[in-house]
BAKOLKE-689050 format. One line per field, with one value per residue (C-alpha): x, y, z; residue in one letter. Coordinates in steps of 0.05 Angstrom, whole numbers, plus 5000, padded with zeros to 4 digits. Example, Ala and Ser with C-alpha at 12.3 -4.5 7.8 and 13.67 -1.06 7.14 Angstrom:
2
xx = c(5246,5273)
yy = c(4910,4979)
zz = c(5156,5143)
r = c(a,s)
***
This chain:
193
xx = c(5084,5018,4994,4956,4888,4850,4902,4877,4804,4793,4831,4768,4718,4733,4743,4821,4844,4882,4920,4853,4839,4770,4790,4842,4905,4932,4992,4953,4890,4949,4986,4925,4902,4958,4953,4921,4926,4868,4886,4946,4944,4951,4952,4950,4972,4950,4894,4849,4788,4823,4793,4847,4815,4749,4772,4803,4755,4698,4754,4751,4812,4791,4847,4849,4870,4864,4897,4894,4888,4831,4755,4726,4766,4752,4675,4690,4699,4648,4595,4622,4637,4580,4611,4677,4695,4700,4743,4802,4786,4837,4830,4906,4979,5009,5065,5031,5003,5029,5007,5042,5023,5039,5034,5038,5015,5042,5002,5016,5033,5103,5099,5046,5093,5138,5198,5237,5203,5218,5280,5229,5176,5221,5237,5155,5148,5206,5165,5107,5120,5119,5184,5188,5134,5136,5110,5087,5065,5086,5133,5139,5204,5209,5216,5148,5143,5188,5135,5076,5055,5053,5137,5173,5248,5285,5310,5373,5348,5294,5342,5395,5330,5306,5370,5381,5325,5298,5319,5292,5261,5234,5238,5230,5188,5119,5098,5033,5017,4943,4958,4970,5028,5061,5135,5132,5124,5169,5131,5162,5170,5210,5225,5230,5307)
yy = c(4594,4598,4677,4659,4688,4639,4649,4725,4709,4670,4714,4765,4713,4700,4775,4757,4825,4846,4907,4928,4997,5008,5078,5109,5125,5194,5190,5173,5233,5286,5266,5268,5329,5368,5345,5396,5357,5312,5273,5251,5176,5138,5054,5020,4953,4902,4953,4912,4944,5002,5062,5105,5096,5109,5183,5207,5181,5221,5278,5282,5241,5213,5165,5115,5043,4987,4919,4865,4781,4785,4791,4791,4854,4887,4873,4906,4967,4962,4954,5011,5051,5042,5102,5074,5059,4991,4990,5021,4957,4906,4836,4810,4793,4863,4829,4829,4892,4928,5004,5069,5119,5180,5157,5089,5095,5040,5011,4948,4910,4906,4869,4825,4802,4737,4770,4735,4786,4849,4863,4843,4895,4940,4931,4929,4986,5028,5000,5017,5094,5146,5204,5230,5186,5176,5120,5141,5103,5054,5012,4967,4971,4911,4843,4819,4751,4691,4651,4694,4766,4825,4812,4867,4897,4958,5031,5004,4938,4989,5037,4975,4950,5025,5068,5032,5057,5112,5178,5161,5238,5221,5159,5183,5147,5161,5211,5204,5133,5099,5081,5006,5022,5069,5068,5006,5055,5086,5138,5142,5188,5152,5180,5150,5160)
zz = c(5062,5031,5013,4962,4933,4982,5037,5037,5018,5078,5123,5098,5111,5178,5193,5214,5185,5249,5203,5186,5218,5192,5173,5135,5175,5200,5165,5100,5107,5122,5068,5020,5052,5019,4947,4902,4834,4830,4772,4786,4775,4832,4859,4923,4924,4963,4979,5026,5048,5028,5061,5031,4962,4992,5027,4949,4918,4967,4964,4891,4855,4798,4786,4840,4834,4876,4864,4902,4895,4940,4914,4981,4993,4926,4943,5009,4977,4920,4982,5010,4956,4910,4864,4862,4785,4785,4720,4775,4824,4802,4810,4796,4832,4837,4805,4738,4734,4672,4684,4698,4760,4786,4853,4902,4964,5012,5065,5095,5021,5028,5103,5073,5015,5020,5034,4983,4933,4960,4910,4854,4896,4879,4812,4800,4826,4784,4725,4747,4774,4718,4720,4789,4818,4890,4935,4998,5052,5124,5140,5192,5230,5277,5261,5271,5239,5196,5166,5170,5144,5169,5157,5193,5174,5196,5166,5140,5102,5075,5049,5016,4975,4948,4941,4870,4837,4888,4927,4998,5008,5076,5116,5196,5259,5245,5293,5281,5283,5310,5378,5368,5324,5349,5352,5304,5238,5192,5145,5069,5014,4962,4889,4820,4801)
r = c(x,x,x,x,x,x,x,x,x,x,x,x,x,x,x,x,x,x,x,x,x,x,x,x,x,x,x,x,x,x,x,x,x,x,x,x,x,x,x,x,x,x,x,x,x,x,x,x,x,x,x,x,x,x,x,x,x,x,x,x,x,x,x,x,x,x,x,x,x,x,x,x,x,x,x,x,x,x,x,x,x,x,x,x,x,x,x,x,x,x,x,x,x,x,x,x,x,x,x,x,x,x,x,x,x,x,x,x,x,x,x,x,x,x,x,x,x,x,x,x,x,x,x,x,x,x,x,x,x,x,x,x,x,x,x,x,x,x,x,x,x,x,x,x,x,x,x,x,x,x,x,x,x,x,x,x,x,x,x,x,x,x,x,x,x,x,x,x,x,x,x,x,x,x,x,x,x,x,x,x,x,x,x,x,x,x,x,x,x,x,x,x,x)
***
């Protein structure tokens, strides 16, 4: 299974960014729409296009990452986002970041990871996460495909890989979902133990 940097370049190039929603997500703007600290550190993995970077960083939040092994995508949002620091736009394998945040938010990375990794995902992200951070984000909860991202899973397998190192605070059916997922989403609020 190839998902490598010019696995995911290409996939840009040739527009074949099917989880791509062109906007940031409901789930995602009500969720930021309730912070009140805007400097609390905070990453997205695997950010994309990452149009949740782009709505803190027009809301004010002036710690935003994004990482991701993609260029094309990290020049997405420097086209876009022509304010965006670029010092927070993170050309590297999430895996070998070596920061600390306040805050992950979790939008499609984990279902676009071999799932092979997804005990080490979770070890990443304990070393990652300051005291009491939270990630907070989607899940996909259907099997969606074996040798191809977006990989899918289900409530229970999600809980067995993050009770070790997290209290799952909230993981429910997304109620408010974009149409063509709903019923397929599980929306998280996982804390640092």
């Amino acid at each position: 299974m190839n998902l490598s940097e010019e696995f995911w370049d290409n996939r840009y190039k040739s527009k074949e960014i099917d989880w791509d929603l062109g906007e940031i997500s409901t789930p995602f703007k009500l969720y930021i729409d309730q912070l009140t600290n805007k400097n609390i550190k905070i990453l997205i993995p695997g950010g994309g296009n990452s149009y949740e970077a782009e709505y803190l960083h027009y809301n004010g939040f002036k710690n935003v990452f994004v990482v991701d092994m993609s260029r094309m995508a990290l020049g997405n949002i420097k086209k876009r986002v022509p304010t965006f620091p670029l010092k927070n736009l993170i050309h590297s394998n999430f895996f070998d970041l070596q920061e600390s945040f306040d805050l992950v938010f979790e939008q499609t990375f984990f279902c676009a990871i071999n799932p092979n990794l997804r005990n080490t995902y979770v070890q990443k992200m304990d070393e990652l996460l300051r005291e009491n951070g939270k990630i907070v984000g989607l899940l996909f909860k259907v099997p969606l495909y074996e040798d191809h991202p977006p990989f899918g899973g289900n409530k229970e397998e999600y809980i067995k890989y993050f009770t070790p190192n997290f209290n799952i605070d909230i993981m429910v059916d997304c109620y408010n979902s974009v149409e063509s997922r709903a019923d397929i989403e599980l929306f998280i609020k996982l804390v640092k133990k």
